[in-house]
C-alpha positions as a printed Julia matrix, in Angstrom:
132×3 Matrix{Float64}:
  83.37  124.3    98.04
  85.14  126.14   95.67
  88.89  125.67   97.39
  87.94  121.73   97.33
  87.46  122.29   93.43
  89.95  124.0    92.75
  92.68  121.36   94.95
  90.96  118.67   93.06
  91.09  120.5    89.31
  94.69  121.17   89.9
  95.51  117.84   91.65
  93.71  116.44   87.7
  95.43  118.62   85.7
  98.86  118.16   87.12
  98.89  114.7    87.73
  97.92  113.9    84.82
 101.07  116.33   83.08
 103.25  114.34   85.91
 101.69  110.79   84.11
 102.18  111.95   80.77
 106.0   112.85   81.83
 106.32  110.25   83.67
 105.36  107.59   81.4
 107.97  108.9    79.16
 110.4   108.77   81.29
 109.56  105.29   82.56
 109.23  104.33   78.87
 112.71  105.83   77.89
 114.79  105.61   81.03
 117.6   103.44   79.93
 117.69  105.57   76.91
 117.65  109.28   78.69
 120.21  108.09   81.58
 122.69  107.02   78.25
 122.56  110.65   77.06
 122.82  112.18   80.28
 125.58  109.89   81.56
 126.48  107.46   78.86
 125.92  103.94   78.83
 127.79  103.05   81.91
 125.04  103.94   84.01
 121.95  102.06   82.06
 121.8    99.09   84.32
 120.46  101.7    86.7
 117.47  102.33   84.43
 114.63  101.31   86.99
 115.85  103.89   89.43
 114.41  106.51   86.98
 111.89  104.27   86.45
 110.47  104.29   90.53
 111.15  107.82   90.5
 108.54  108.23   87.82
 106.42  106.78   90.34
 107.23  108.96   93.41
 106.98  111.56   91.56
 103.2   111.17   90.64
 102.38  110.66   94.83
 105.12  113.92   95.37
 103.27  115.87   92.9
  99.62  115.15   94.54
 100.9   116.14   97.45
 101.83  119.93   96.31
  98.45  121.25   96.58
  97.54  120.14   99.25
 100.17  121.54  100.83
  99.27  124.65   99.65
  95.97  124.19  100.67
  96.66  123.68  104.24
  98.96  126.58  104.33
  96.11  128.45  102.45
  93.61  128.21  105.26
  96.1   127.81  107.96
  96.77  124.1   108.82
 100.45  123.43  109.08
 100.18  121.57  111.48
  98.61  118.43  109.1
 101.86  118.97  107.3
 104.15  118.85  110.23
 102.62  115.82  111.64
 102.29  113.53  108.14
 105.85  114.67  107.84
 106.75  113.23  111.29
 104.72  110.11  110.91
 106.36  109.3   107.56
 109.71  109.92  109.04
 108.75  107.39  111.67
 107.73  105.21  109.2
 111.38  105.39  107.51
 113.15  105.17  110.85
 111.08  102.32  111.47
 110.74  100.39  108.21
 113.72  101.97  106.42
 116.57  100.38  107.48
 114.98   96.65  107.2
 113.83   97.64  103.78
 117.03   98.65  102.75
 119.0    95.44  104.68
 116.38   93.44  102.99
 116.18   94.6    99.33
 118.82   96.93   99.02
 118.52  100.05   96.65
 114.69   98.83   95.79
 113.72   98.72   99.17
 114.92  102.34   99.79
 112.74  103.33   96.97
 109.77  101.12   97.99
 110.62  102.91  101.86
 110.28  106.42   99.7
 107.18  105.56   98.14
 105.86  104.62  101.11
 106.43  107.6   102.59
 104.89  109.92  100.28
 102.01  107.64  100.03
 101.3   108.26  104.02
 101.73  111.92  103.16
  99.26  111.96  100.82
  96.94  110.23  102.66
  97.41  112.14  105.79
  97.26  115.64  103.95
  94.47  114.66  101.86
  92.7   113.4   105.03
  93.07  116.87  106.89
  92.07  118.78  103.83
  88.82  117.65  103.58
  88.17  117.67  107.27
  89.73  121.18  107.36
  87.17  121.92  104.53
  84.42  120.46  106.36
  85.0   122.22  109.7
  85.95  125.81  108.19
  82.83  125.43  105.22
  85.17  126.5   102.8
């Protein structure tokens, strides 16, 4: 269907601008967070550098957002949003006891993933159902 392609062009095109971005920022994080905040902060480098990674799963997630809102299906968002937050209430907390700043990222990444894979789920069933 041509909404399908055009999801899936956009979802190629922008993650891969998101990678490109990324990588450079994964690549240079101790050196951006020294201009930015001097070096006091550089020990703090792999922040950036997981961020660089939620970022790619929070960018595929955009349009299929828009997507679902296109033909009507919030209610795929509301409910991957509720099971991720479920999965941080849940998991969180032990993450973060357990591995401390890292496993609040990891808990993060997580939850993005299960968006993704929720939304990305109800897209194509939405596009199957509706013929679009």
């Amino acid at each position: 269907t041509s909404l399908r392609r055009y999801i899936n062009k956009l979802q190629i095109i922008g993650t891969g601008a998101t990678i490109l971005v990324g990588t450079a920022t994964f690549t240079f994080s101790e050196q951006l967070l020294g201009i930015v905040y001097g070096k006091t902060y550089s020990d703090y480098a792999y922040v950036l550098q997981w961020f660089s990674l939620i970022y790619i799963i929070l960018f595929l997630n955009f349009p299929l957002r828009v997507a679902l809102r296109a033909i009507e299906n919030t209610k795929a968002i509301f409910l991957s949003e509720v099971m991720a937050s479920i999965f941080v209430v849940v998991f969180g907390y032990i993450m973060l006891k357990s591995f401390g700043l890292v496993g609040a990222l990891i808990s993060s990444l997580s939850a993005y993933s299960i968006i993704y894979v929720l939304l990305r789920f109800s897209f194509s069933k939405s596009v199957q159902i509706l013929k679009i």
